[in-house]
Structures are given as C-alpha cells and as structure tokens.
C-alpha positions in Angstrom: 22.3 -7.9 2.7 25.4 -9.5 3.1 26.8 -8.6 6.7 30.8 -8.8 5.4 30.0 -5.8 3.1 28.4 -3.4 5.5 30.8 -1.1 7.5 31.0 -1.2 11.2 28.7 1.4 11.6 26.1 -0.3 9.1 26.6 -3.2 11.5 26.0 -1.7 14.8 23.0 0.1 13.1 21.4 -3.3 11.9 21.7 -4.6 15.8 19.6 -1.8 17.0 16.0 -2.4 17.7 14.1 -1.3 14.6 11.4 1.8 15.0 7.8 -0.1 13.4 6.1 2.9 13.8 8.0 4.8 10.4 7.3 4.5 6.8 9.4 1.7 5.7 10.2 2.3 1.9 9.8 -0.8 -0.6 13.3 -1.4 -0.4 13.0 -2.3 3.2 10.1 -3.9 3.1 11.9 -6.2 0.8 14.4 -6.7 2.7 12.6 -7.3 5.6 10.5 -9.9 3.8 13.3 -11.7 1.9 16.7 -11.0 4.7 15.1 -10.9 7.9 16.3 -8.2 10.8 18.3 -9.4 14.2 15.3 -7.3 16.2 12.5 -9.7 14.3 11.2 -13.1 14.5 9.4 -14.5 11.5 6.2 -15.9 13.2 3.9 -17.0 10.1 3.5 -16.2 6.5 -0.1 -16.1 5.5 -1.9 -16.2 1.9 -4.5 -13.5 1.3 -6.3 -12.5 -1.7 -5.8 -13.9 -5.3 -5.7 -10.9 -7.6 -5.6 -11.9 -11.3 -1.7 -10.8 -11.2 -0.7 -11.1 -7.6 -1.5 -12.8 -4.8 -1.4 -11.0 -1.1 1.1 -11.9 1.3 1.0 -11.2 5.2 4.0 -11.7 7.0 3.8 -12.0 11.0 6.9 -10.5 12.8 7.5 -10.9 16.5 9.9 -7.6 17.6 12.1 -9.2 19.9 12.9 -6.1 21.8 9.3 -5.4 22.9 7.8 -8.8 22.3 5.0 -7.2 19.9 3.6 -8.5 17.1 3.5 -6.9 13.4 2.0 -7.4 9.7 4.1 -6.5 6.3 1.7 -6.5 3.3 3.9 -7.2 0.2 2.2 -9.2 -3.2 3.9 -12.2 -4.7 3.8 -12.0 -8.4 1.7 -15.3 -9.8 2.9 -15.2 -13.4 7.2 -15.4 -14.4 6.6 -11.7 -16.2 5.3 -10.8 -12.6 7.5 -9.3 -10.3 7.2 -8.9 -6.4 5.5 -6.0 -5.0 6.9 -4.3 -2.1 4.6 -1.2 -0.9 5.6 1.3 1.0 3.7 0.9 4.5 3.8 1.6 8.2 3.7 -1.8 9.7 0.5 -2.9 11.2 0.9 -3.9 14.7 -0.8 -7.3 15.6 -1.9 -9.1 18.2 -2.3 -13.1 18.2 -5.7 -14.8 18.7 -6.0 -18.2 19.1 -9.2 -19.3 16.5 -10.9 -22.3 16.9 -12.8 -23.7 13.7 -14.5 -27.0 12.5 -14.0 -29.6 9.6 -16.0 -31.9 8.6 -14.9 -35.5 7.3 -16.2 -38.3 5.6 -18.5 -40.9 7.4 -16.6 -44.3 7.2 -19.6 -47.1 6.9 
C-alpha cells in the first residue's frame, strides 16, 4: 500500500501497534505477507509442505511493540495458472527455539 495514497488518518492507523489476536481477512494477510507493517519485523520465511498445486509458506514476524513472535500460513502457487493463497487466520503466536541437528559429509581419503 502506497503510503502517499492513504489519508492521514489511514496513516496514523498503520503506526499503531497491530492487534494479532483478531481474524485477519485474506486481504491482510496478503498485505502483511507481501507490504510489511511498521509494528512487524520479518524474522524468517520458511518452506513447508509441497502440495501438488501449492507449496506452504510460514512467515516469522517479530511484533515490535511487545517483542513476540508470530506465524502467517499463506500458500505460494507452484504452477503460472496458480495463484497465491491467502487464508483467513488468527496468527499463531511463536516462540524461537534454537535446534541443533547433524550432517554428515563425505570422507576425504
């Protein structure tokens, strides 16, 4: 959303801290996804599932005004005919864990 075309009320509106724990509607998930919010901090976009049409997309959001952490769900199309999915959702609310796991490499002789 392009800040020059929102009204100064729309503006001050944006600024405010955002309420995660409402139904965001698909258009806001979009937005939130693709536009970003001053309140949120894009912390990592993760791959999930591979459906035969879509693939799963988590998005990590760090709210700014309270620090915690939160998932959006949305599925990216995998085909040109396929378009974005946004669902309707309640935004998860996360926490970070650090994970430790283990490769395994080739032996050099």
């Amino acid at each position: 959303m392009n800040d020059m075309m929102l009204t100064p009320e729309e503006n001050s509106a944006k600024a405010q801290p955002l309420d995660m724990a409402v139904m965001l509607s698909e258009k806001e998930v979009e937005t939130l996804v693709f536009e970003g919010h001053p309140d949120l901090e894009l912390k990592e976009s993760k791959e999930g599932e591979e459906h035969r049409w879509f693939r799963v997309i988590y998005e990590i959001f760090q709210q700014k005004s309270t620090g915690k952490y939160f998932r959006i769900t949305w599925h990216r199309g995998l085909t040109e005919m396929q378009e974005n999915e946004f669902p309707d959702q309640v935004p998860v609310e996360v926490e970070p864990v650090q994970v430790v796991s283990t490769d395994y490499i080739p032996v050099v002789k």
